[in-house]
TORKOL-4160 file (C-alpha; in steps of 0.2 Angstrom, whole numbers, padded with zeros to 4 digits, m for minus):
117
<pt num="1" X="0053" Y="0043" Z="m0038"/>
<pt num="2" X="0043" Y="0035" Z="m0052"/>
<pt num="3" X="0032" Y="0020" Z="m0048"/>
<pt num="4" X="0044" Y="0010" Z="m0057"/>
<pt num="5" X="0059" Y="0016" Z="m0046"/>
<pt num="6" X="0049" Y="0014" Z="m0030"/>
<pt num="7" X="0046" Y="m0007" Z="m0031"/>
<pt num="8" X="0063" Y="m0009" Z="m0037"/>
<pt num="9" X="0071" Y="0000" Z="m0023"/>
<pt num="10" X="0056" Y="m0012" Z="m0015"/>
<pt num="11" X="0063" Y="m0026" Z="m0021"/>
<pt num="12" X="0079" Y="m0025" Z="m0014"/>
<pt num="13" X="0073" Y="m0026" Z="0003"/>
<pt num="14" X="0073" Y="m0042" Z="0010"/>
<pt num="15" X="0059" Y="m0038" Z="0021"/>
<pt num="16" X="0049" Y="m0030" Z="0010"/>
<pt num="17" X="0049" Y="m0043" Z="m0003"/>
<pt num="18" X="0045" Y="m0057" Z="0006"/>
<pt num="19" X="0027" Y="m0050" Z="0004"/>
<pt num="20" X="0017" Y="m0059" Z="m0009"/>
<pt num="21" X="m0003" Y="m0061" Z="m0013"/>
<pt num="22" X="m0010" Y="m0079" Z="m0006"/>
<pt num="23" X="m0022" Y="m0090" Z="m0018"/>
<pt num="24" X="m0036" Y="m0084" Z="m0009"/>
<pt num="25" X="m0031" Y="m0063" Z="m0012"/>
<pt num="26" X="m0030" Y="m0069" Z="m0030"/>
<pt num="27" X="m0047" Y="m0076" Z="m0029"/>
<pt num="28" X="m0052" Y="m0060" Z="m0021"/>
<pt num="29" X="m0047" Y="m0049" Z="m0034"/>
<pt num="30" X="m0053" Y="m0061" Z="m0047"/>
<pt num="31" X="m0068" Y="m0060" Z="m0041"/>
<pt num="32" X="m0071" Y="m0041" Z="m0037"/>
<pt num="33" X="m0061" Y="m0035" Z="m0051"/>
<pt num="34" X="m0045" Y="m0022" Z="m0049"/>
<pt num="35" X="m0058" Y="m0006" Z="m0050"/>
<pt num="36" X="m0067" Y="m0013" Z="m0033"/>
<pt num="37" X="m0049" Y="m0017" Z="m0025"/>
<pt num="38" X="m0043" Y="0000" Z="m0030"/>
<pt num="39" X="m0059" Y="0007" Z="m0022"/>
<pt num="40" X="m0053" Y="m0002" Z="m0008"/>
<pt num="41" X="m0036" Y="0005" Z="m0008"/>
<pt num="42" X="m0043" Y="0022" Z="m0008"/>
<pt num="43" X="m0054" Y="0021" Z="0006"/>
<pt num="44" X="m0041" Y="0013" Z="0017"/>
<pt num="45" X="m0027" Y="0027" Z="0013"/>
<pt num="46" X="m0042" Y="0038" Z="0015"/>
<pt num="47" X="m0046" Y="0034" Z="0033"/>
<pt num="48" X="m0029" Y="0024" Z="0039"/>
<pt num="49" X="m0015" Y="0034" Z="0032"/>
<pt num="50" X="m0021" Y="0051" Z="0027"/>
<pt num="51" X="m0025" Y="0059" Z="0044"/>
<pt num="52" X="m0012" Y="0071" Z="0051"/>
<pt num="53" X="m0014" Y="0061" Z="0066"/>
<pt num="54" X="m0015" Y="0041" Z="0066"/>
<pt num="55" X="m0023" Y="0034" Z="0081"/>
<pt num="56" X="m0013" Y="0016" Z="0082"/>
<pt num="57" X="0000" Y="0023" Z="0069"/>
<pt num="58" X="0011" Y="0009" Z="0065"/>
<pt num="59" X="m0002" Y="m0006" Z="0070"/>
<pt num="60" X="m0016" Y="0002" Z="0060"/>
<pt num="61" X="m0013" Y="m0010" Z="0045"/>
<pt num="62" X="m0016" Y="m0029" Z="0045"/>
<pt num="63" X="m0004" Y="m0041" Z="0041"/>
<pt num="64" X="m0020" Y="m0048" Z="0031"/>
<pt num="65" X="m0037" Y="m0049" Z="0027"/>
<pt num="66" X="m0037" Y="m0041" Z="0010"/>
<pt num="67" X="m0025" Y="m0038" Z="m0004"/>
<pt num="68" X="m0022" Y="m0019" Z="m0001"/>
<pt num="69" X="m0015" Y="m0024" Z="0018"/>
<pt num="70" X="m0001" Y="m0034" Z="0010"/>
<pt num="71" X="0004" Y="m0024" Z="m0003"/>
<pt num="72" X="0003" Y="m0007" Z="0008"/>
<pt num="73" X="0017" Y="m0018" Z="0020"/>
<pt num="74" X="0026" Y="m0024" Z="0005"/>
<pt num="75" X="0026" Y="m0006" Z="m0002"/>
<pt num="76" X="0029" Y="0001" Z="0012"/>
<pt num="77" X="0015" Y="0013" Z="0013"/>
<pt num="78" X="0007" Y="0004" Z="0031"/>
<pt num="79" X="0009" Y="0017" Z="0041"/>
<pt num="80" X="0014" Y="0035" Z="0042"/>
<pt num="81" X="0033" Y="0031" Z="0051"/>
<pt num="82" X="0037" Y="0020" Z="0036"/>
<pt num="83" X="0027" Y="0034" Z="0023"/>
<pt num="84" X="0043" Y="0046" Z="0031"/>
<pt num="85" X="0058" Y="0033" Z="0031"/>
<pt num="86" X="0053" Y="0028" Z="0012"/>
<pt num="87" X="0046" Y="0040" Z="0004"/>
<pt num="88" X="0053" Y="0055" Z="0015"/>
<pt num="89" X="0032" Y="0060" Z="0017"/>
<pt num="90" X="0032" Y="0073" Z="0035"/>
<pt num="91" X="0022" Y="0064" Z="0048"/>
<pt num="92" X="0011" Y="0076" Z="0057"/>
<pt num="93" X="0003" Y="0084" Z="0042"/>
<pt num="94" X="m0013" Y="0077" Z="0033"/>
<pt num="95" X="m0007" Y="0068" Z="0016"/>
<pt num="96" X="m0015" Y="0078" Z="0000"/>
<pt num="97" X="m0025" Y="0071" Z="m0014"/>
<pt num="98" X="m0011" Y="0071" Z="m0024"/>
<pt num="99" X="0000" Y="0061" Z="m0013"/>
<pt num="100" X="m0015" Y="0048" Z="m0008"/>
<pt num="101" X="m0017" Y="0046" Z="m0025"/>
<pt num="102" X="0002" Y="0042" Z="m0028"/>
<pt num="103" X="0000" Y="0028" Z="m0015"/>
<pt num="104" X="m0017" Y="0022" Z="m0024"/>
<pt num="105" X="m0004" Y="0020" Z="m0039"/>
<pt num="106" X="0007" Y="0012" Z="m0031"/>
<pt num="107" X="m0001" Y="0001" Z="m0022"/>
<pt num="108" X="m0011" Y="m0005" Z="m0036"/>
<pt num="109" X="0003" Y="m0006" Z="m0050"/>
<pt num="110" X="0011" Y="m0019" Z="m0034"/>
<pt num="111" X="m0006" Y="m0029" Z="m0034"/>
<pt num="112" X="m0005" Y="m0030" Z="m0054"/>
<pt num="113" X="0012" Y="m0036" Z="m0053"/>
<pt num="114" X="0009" Y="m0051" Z="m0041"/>
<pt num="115" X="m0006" Y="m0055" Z="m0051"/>
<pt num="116" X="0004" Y="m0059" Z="m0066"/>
<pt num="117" X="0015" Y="m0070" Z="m0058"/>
């Protein structure tokens, strides 16, 4: 699945598209810049998502706090339960380069999206 194909079938839930950045995540990234925030993103995949084993899987993301948070929940990408439903990713088994960097990607092309609206 494509970036492209992944936040439309995003779109499409109602769940997931209620997420949206606040004024102050805008701020945030305005002020950081989208190289520190995808810095962010990788660290936080990194350590929260990547592990074979999640201590707290499925509460290890905040609902808020940063930017990455709400669009890992809007692309749902929060925890390694929702990595399997969506994305068909086996939970159990520590998540490659590759694949952290497709949620990096992903994750980041969401964040773009709701900063030009």
């Amino acid at each position: 699945m494509t970036v492209e194909e992944a936040l439309e079938k995003l779109g499409q839930s109602k769940f997931r598209s209620g997420f949206h950045l606040s004024d102050a995540d805008r701020s945030y990234i305005n002020e950081k810049g989208l190289e520190t925030v995808r810095v962010h993103a990788e660290d936080f995949i990194r350590k929260r998502l990547a592990p074979a084993v999640v201590p707290n899987d499925g509460r290890q993301t905040p609902m808020k706090g940063h930017p990455v948070f709400k669009a890992q929940h809007a692309c749902a990408c929060c925890c390694r339960g929702c990595l399997e439903k969506w994305y068909k990713v086996p939970q159990g088994k520590e998540l490659t380069e590759s694949q952290q960097q497709k949620i990096v990607n992903l994750l980041m092309a969401w964040i773009e999206k709701e900063t030009e609206e």
